[in-house]
N, CA, C and O atoms as a GROMACS GRO file, in nm:
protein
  324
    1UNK      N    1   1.121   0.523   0.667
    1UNK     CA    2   1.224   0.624   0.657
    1UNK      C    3   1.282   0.650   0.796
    1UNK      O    4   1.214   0.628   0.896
    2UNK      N    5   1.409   0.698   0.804
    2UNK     CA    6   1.443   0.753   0.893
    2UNK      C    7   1.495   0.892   0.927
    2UNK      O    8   1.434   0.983   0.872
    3UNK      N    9   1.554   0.911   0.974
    3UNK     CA   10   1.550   1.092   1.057
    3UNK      C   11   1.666   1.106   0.998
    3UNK      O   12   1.719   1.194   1.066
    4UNK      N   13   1.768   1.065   0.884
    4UNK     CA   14   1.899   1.096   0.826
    4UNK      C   15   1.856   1.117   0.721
    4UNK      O   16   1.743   1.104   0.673
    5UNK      N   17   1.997   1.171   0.664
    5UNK     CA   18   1.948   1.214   0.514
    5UNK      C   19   2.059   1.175   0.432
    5UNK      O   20   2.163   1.215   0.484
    6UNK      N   21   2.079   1.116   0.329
    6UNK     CA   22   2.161   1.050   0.240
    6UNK      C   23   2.232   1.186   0.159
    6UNK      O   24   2.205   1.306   0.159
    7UNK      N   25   2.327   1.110   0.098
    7UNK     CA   26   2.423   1.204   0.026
    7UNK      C   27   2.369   1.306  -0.070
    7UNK      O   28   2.430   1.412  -0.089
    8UNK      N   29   2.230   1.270  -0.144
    8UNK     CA   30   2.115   1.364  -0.249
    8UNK      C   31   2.051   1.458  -0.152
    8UNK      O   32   2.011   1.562  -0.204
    9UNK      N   33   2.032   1.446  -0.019
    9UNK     CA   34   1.958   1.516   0.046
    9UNK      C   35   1.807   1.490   0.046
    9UNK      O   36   1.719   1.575   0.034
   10UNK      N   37   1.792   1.342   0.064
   10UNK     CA   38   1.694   1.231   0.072
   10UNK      C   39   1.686   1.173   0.195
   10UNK      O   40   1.792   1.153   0.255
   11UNK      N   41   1.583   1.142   0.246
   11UNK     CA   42   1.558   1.097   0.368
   11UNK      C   43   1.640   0.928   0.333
   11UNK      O   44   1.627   0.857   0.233
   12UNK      N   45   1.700   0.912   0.425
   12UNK     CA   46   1.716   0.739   0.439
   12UNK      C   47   1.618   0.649   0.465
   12UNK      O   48   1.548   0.668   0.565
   13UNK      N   49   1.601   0.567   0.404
   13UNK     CA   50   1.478   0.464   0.364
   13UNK      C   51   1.566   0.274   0.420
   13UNK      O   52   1.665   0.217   0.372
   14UNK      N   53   1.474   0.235   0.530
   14UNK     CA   54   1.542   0.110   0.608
   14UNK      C   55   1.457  -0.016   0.532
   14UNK      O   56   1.379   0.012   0.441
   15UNK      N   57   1.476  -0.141   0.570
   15UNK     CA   58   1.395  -0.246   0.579
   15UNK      C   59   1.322  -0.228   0.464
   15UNK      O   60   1.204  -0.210   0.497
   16UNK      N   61   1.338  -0.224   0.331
   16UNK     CA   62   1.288  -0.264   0.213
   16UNK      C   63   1.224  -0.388   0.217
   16UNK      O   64   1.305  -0.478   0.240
   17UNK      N   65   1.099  -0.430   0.201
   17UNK     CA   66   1.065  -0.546   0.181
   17UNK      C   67   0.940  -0.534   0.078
   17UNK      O   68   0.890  -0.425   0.052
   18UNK      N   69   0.890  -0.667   0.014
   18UNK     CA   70   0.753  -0.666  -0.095
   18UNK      C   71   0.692  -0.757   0.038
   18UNK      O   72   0.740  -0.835   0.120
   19UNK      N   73   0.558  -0.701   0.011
   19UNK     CA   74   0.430  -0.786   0.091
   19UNK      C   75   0.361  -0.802   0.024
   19UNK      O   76   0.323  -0.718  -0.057
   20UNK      N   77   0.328  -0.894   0.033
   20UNK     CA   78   0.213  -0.966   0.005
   20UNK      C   79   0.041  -1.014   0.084
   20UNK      O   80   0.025  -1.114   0.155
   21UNK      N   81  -0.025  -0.953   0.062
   21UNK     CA   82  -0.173  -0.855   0.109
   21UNK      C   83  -0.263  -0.982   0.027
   21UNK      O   84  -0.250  -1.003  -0.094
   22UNK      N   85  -0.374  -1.076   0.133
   22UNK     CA   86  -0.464  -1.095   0.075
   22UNK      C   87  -0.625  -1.012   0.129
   22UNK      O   88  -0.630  -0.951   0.236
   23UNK      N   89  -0.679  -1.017   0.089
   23UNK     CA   90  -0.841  -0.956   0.109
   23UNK      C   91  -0.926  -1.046   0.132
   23UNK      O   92  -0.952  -1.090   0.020
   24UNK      N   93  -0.999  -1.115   0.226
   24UNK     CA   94  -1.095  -1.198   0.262
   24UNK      C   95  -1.199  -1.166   0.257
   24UNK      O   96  -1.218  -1.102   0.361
   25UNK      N   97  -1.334  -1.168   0.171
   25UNK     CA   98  -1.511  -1.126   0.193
   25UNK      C   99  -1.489  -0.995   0.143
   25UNK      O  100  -1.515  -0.894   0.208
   26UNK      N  101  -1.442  -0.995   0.027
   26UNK     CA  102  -1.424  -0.838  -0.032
   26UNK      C  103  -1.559  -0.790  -0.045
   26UNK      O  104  -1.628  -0.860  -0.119
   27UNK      N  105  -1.627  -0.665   0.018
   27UNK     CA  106  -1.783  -0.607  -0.076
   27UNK      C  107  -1.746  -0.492  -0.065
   27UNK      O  108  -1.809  -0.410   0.002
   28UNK      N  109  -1.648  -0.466  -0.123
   28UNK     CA  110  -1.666  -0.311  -0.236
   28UNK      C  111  -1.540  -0.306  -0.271
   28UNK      O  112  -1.465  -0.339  -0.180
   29UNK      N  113  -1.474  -0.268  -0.401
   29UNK     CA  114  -1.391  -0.271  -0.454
   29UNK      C  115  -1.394  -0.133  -0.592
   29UNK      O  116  -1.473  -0.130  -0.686
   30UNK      N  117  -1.285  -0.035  -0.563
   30UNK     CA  118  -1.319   0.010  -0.678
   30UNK      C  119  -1.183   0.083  -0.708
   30UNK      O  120  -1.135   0.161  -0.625
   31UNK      N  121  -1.110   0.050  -0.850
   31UNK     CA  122  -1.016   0.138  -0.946
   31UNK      C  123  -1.024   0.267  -1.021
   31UNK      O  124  -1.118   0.315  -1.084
   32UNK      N  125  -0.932   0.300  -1.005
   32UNK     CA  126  -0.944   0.450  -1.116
   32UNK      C  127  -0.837   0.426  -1.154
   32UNK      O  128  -0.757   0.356  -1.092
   33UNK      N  129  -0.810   0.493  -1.289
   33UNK     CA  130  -0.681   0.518  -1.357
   33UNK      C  131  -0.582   0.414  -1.354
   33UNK      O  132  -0.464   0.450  -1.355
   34UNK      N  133  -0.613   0.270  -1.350
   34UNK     CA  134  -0.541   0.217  -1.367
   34UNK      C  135  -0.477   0.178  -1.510
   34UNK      O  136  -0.537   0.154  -1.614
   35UNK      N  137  -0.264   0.176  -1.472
   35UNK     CA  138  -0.215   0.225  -1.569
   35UNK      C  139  -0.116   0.095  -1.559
   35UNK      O  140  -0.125   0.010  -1.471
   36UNK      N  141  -0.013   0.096  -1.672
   36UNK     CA  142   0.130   0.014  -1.684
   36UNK      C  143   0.216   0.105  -1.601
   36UNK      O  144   0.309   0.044  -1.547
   37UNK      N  145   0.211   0.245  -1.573
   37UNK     CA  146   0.320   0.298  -1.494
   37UNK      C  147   0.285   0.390  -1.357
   37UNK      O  148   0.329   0.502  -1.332
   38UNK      N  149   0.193   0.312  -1.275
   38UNK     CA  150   0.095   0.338  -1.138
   38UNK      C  151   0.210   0.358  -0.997
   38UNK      O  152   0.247   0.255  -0.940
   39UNK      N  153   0.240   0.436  -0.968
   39UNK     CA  154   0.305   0.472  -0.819
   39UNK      C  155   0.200   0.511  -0.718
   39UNK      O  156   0.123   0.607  -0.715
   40UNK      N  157   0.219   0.392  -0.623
   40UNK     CA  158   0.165   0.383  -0.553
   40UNK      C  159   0.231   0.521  -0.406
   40UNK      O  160   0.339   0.476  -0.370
   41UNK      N  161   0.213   0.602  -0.358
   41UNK     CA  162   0.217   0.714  -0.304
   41UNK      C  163   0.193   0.637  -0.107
   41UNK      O  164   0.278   0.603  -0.024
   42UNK      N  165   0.062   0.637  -0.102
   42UNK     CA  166   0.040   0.610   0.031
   42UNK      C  167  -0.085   0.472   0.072
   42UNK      O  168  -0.202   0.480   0.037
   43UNK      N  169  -0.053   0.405   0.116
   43UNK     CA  170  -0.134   0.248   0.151
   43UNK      C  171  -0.195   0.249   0.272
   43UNK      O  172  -0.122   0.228   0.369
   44UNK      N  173  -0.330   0.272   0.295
   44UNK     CA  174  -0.397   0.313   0.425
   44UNK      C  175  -0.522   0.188   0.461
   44UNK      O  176  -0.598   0.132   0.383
   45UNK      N  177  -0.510   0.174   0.601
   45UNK     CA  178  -0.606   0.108   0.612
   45UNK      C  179  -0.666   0.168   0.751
   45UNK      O  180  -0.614   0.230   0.844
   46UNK      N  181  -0.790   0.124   0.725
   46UNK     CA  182  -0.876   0.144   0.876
   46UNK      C  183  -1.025   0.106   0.876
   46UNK      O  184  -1.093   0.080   0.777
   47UNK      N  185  -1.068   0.106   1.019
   47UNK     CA  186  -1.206   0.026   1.037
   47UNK      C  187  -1.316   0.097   0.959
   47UNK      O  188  -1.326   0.218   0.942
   48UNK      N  189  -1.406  -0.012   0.909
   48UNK     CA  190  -1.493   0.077   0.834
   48UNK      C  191  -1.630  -0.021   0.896
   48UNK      O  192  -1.676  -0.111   0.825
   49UNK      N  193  -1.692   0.010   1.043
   49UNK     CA  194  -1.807  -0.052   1.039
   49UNK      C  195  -1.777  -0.228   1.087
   49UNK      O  196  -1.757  -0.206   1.207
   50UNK      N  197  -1.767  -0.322   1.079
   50UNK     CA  198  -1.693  -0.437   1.091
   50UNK      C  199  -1.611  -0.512   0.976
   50UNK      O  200  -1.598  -0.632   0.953
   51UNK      N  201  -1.566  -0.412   0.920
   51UNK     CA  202  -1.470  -0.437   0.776
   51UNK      C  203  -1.386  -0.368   0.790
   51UNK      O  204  -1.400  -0.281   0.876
   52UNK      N  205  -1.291  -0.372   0.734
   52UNK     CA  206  -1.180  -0.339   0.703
   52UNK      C  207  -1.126  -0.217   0.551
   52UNK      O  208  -1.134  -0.253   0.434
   53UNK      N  209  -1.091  -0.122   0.581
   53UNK     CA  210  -1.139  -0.034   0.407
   53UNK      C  211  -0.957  -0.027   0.386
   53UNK      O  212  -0.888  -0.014   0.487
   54UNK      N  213  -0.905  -0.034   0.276
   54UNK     CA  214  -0.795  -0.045   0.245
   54UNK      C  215  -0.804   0.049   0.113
   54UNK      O  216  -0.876   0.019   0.017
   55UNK      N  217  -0.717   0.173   0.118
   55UNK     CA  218  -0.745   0.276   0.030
   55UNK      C  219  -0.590   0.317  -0.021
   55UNK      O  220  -0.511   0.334   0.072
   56UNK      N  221  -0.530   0.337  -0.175
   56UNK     CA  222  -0.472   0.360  -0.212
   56UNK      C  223  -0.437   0.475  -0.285
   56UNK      O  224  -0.476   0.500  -0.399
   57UNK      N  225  -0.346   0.560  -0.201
   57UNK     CA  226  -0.340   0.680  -0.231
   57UNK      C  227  -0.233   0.682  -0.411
   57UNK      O  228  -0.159   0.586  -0.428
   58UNK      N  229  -0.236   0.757  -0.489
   58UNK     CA  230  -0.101   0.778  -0.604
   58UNK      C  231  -0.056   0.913  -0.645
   58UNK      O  232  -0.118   1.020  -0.647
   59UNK      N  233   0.036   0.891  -0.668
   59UNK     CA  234   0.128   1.022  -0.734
   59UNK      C  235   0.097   1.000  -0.885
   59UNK      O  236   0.090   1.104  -0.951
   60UNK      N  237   0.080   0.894  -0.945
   60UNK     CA  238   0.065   0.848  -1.093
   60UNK      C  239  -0.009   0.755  -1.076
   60UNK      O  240   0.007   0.662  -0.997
   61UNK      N  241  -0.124   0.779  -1.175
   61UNK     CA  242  -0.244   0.618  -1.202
   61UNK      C  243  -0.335   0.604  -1.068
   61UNK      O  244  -0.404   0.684  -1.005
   62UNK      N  245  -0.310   0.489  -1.055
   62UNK     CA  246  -0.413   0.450  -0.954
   62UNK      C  247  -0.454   0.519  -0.846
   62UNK      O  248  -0.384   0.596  -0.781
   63UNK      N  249  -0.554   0.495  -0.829
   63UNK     CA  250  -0.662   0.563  -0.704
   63UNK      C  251  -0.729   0.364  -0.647
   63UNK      O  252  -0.714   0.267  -0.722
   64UNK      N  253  -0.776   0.357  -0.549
   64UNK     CA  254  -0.802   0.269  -0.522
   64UNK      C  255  -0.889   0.251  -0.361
   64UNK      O  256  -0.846   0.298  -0.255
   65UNK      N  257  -1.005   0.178  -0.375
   65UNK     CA  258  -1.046   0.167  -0.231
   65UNK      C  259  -1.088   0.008  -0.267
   65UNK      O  260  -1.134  -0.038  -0.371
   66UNK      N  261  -1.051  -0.059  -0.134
   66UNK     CA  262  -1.091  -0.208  -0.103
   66UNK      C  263  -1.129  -0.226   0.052
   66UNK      O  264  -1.063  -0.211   0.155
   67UNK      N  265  -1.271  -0.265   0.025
   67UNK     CA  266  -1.369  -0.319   0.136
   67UNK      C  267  -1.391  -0.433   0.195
   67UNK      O  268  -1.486  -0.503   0.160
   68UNK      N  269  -1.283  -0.480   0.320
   68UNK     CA  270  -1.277  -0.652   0.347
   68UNK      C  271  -1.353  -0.720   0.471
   68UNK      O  272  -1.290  -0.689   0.571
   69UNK      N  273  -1.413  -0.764   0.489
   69UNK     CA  274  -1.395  -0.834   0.578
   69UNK      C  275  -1.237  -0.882   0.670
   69UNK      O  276  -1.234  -0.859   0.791
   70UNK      N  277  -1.181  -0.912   0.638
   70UNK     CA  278  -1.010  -0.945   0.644
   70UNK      C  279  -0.911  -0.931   0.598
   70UNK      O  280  -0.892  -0.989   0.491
   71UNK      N  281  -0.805  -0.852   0.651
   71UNK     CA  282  -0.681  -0.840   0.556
   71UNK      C  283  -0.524  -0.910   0.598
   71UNK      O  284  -0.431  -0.867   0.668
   72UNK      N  285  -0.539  -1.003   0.540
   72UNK     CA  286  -0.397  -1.087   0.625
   72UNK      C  287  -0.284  -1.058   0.544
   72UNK      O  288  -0.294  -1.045   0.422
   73UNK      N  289  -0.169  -1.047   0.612
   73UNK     CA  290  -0.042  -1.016   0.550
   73UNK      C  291   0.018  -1.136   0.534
   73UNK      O  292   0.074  -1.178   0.635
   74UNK      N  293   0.025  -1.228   0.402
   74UNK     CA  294   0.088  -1.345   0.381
   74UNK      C  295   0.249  -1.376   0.359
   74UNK      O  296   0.294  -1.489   0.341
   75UNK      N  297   0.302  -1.292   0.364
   75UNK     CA  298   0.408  -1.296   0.342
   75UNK      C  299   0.491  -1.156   0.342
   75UNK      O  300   0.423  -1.076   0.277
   76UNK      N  301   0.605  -1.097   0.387
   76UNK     CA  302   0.711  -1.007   0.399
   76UNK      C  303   0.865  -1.071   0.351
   76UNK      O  304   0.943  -1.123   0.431
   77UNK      N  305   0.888  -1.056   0.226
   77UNK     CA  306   1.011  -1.064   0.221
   77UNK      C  307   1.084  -0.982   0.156
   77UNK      O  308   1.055  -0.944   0.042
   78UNK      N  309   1.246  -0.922   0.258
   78UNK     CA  310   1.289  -0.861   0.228
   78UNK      C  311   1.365  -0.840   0.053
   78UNK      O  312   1.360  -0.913  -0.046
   79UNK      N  313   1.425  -0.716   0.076
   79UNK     CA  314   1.510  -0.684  -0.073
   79UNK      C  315   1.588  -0.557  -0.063
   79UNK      O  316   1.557  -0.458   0.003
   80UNK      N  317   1.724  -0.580  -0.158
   80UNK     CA  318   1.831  -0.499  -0.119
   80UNK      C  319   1.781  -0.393  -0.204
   80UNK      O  320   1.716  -0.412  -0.307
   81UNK      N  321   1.822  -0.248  -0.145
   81UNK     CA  322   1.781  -0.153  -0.243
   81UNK      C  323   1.952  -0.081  -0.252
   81UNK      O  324   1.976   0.013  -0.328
   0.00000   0.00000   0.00000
């Protein structure tokens, strides 16, 4: 996002892109509420010990924590919104 605000009185939102996230030596993995209509809210990662913990915040459905060894970003490609 950025520091403007669109014609609704919405923050302006830049650089739309889908990524693509793999997980290497996953040991711990766990879902909640997973649904067909899951909004994903906030995507967090940080050190957990010599792993990697990747935790998914939601507004709807999912809850989510993933425990990696490695998390490589395979791909970024953009999209018009």
């Amino acid at each position: 996002m950025v520091n403007e605000l669109d014609e609704q009185g919405y923050y302006k939102q830049t650089k739309h892109c889908v990524i693509e996230i793999q997980f290497i030596g996953i040991t711990e993995i766990e879902f909640d509420s997973f649904g067909y209509q899951n909004v994903i809210f906030d995507l967090a990662f940080e050190e957990n010990g010599s792993n990697i913990e990747c935790r998914l915040d939601s507004s709807n459905g999912l809850e989510a924590t993933i425990v990696a060894e490695e998390v490589l970003v395979m791909s970024l490609t953009p999209i018009q919104r």
